[in-house]
PLY file of the C-alpha trace (Angstrom):
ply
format ascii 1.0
element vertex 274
property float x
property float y
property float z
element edge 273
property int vertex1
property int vertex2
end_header
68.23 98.05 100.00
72.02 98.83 100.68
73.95 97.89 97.79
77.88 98.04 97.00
78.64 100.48 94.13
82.22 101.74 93.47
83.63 100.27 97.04
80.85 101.83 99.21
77.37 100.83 100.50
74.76 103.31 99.01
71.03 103.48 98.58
69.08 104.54 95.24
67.17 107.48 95.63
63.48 105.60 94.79
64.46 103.24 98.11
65.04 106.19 99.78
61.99 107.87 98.62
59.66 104.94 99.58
61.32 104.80 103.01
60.80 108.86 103.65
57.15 108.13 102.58
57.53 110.83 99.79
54.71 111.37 97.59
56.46 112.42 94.19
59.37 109.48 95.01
62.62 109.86 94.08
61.77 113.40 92.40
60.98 114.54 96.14
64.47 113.42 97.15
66.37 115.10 93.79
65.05 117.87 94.07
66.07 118.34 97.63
69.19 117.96 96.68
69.36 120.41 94.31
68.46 122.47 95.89
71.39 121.98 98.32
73.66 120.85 96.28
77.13 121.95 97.55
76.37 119.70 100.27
76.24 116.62 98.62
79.65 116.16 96.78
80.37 112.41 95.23
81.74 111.14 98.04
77.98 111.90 99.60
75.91 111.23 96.68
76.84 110.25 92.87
75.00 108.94 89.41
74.86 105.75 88.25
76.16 104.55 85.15
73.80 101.87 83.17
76.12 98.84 83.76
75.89 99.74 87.40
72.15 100.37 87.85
71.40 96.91 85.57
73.96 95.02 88.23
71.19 96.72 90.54
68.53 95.40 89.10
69.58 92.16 88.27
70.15 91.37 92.16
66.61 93.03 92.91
65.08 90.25 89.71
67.28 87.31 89.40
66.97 88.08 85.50
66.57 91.46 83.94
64.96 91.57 80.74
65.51 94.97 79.25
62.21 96.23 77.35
61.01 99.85 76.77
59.18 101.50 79.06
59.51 98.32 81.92
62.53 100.60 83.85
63.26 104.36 84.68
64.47 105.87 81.93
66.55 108.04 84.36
69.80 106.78 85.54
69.07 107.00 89.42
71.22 108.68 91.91
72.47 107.13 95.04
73.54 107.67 98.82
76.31 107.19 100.81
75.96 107.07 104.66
76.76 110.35 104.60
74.73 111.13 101.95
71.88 109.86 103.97
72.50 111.74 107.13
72.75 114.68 104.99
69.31 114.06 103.70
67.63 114.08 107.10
68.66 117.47 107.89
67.30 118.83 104.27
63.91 117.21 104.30
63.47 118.07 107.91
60.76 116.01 108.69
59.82 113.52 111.87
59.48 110.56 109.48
63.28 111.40 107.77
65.04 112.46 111.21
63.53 108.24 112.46
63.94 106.96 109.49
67.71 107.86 108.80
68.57 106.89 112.30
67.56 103.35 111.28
69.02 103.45 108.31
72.42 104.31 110.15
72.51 101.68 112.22
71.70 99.04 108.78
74.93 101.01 107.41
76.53 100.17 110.34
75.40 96.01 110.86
76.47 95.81 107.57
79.86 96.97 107.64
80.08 94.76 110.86
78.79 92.19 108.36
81.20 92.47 105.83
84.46 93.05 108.07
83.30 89.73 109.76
83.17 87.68 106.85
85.95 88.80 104.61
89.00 90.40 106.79
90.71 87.33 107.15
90.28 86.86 103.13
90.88 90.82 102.61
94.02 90.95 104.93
95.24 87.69 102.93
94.75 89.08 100.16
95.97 92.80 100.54
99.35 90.78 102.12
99.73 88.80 99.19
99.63 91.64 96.83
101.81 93.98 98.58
104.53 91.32 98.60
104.07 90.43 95.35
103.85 94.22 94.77
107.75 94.85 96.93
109.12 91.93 94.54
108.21 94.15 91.16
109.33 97.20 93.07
112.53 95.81 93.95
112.67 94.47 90.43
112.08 97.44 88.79
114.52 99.73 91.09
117.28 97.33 90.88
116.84 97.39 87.05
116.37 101.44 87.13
119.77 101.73 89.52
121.98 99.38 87.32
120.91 101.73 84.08
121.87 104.43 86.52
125.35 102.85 86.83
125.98 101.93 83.56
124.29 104.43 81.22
125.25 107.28 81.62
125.95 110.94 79.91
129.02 112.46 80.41
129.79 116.79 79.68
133.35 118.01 79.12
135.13 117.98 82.58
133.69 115.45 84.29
136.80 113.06 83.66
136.94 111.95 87.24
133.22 110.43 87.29
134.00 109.64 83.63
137.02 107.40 85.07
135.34 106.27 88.22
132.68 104.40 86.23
135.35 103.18 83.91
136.99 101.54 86.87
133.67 100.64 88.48
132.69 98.22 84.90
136.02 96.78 84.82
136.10 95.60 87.96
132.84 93.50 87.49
135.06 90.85 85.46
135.50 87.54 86.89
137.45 85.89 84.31
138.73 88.42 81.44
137.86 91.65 80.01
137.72 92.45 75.84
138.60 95.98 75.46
138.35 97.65 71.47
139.88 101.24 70.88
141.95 102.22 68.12
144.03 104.36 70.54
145.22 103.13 73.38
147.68 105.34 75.97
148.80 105.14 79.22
145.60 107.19 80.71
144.09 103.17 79.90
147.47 101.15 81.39
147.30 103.58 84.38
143.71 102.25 85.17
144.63 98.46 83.62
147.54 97.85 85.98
145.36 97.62 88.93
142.77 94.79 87.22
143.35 91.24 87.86
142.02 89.43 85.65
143.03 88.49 81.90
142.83 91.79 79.54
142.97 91.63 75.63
143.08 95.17 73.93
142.36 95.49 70.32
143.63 97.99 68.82
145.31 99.58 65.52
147.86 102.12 67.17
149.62 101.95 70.36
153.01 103.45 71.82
155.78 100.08 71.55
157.97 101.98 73.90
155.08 102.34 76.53
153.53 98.81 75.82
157.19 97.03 76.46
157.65 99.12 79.64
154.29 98.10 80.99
154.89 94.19 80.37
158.29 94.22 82.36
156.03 95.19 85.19
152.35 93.70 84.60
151.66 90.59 82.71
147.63 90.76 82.27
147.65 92.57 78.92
147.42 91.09 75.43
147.93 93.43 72.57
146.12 92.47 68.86
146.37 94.98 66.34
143.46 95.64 64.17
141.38 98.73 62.35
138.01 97.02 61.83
136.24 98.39 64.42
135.52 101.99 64.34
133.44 102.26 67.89
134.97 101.67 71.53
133.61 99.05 73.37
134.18 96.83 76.65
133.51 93.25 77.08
133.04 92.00 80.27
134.29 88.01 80.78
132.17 87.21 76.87
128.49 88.25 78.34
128.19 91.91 79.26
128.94 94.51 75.69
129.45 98.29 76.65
129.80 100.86 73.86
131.39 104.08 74.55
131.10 106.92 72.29
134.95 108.47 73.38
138.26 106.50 73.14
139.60 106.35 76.45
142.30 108.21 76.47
139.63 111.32 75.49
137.50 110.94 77.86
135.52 114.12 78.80
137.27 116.00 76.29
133.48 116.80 74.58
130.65 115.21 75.97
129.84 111.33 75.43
128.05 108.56 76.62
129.37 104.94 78.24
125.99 102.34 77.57
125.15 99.14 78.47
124.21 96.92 75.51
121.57 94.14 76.18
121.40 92.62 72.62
123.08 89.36 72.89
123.42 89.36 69.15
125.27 91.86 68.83
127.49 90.65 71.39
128.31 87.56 69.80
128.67 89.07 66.44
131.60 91.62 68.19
133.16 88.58 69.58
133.27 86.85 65.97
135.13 89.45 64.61
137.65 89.45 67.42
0 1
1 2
2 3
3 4
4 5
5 6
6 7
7 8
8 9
9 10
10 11
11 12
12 13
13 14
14 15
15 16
16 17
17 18
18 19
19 20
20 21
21 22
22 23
23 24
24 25
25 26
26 27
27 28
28 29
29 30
30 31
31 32
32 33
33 34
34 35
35 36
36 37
37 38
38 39
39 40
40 41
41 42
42 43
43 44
44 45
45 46
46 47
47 48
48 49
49 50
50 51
51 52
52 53
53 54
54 55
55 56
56 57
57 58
58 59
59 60
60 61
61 62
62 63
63 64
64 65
65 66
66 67
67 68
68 69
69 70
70 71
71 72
72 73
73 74
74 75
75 76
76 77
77 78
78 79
79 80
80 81
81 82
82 83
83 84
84 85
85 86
86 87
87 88
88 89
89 90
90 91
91 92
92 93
93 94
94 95
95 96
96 97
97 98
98 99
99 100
100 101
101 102
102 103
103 104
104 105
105 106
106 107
107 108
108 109
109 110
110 111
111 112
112 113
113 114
114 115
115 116
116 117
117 118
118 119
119 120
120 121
121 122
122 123
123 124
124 125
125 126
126 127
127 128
128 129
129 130
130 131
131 132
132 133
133 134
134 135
135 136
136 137
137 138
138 139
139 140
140 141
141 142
142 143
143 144
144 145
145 146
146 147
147 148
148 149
149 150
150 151
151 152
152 153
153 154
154 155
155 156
156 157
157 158
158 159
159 160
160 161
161 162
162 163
163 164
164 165
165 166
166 167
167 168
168 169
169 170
170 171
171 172
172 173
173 174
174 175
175 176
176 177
177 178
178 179
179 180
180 181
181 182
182 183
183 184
184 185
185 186
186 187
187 188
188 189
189 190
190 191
191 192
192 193
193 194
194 195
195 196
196 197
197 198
198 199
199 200
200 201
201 202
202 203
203 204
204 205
205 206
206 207
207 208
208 209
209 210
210 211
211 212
212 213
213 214
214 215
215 216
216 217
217 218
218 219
219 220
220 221
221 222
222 223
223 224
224 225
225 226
226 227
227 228
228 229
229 230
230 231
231 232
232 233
233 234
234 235
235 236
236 237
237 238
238 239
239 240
240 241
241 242
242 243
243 244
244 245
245 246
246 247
247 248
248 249
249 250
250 251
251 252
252 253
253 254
254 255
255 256
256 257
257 258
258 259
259 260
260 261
261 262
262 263
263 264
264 265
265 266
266 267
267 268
268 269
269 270
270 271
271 272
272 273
């Protein structure tokens, strides 16, 4: 008579009713209730929906053949352990205050019952789906922190963090770094100079004097002139695109955004053009 609804062991009300020896049934036992009914919240006592009382009935039958009039027409109620303990002390009779105490101890062989037979497979289980549960997580926060790294919103005066993240993408490169902005200065060499990898700058205006001083110094920048790009962006040794919606010698002047482009398509249709 104890069956497993919603993750707990619970009793239908007409079981209960036939074990209390009530003469109107389960009407007996609902009405009790009722009557008392802030002491029976869900966790005590709840409704059945119809999938869950025909899973019922099907385990009472074998088969469950669903014709008018053969079943209650009422969607039974059922008990929790403590829903049953609560129901001795509302009935108040000899018969209830016995017959709960037995039914306490089935709750109780049964739960022995089912921890016996399925912990090993629950504990497996549960183990298996919390690490495959840490892997997402990790996943998912790795993902979340690089889009915290490399997207990101910046207001007028924040040039330092502005710079700082400039610095932090550059130095990423491996091999060479692709860098498209129609006006470069020496706010950009002052960060380039420390880079050491390969650096091409595209770009349609650019201070001779500056450039020529910087090469008897540094050799890791390679100047192309060209205006058909309107938008700044930084490529990252051919495979990682970032747009940024300030040239980078303005940076922080208004606010702007650096982002992190994933669309391999339009990466290789940048690199085309270059």
């Amino acid at each position: 008579m104890i069956y497993e609804v919603r993750g707990k062991q619970v009793m239908l009300d007409s079981d209960l009713a036939k074990l209390y020896n009530c003469k109107n049934g389960a009407k007996t036992i609902n009405q009790a209730v009722s009557r008392h009914i802030n002491r029976f919240p869900e966790r005590f006592c709840f409704k059945l929906i119809e999938t869950e009382y025909y899973e019922i009935l099907r385990s009472q039958f074998g088969t469950l053949e669903l014709e008018q009039g053969r079943y209650s027409k009422y969607l039974p109620y059922v008990f929790t352990e403590q829903g049953v303990a609560m129901l001795s002390a509302i009935l108040r009779t000899d018969i209830a205050e016995e017959v709960s105490i037995r039914i306490m101890d089935a709750f109780v062989i049964m739960k022995k019952y089912i921890s016996n037979n399925n912990y090993d497979k629950r504990i497996k289980n549960v183990e298996t789906k919390l690490i495959n549960y840490d892997d997402k997580f990790d996943l998912i926060f790795n993902r979340l922190d690089n889009k915290k790294k490399t997207n990101h919103i910046f207001f007028e005066g924040q040039i330092y963090d502005a710079y700082s993240l400039l610095i932090d993408i550059l130095n990423t490169s491996n091999e060479n770094i692709i860098i498209i902005d129609n006006y470069t200065s020496k706010e950009l060499f002052d960060i380039l100079k420390n880079i050491k990898v390969d650096i091409k700058i595209i770009t349609k205006k650019i201070d001779e004097i500056l450039l020529k001083k910087y090469k008897k110094q540094y050799n890791n920048v390679e100047i192309t002139n060209s205006d058909i790009f309107h938008d700044r962006f930084i490529i990252i040794d051919k495979k990682v695109l970032y747009h940024s919606g300030a040239s980078f010698k303005d940076l922080c002047n208004k606010c702007f955004a650096i982002s992190k482009i994933d669309d391999k398509h339009i990466l290789d249709e940048i690199l085309k053009c270059i």
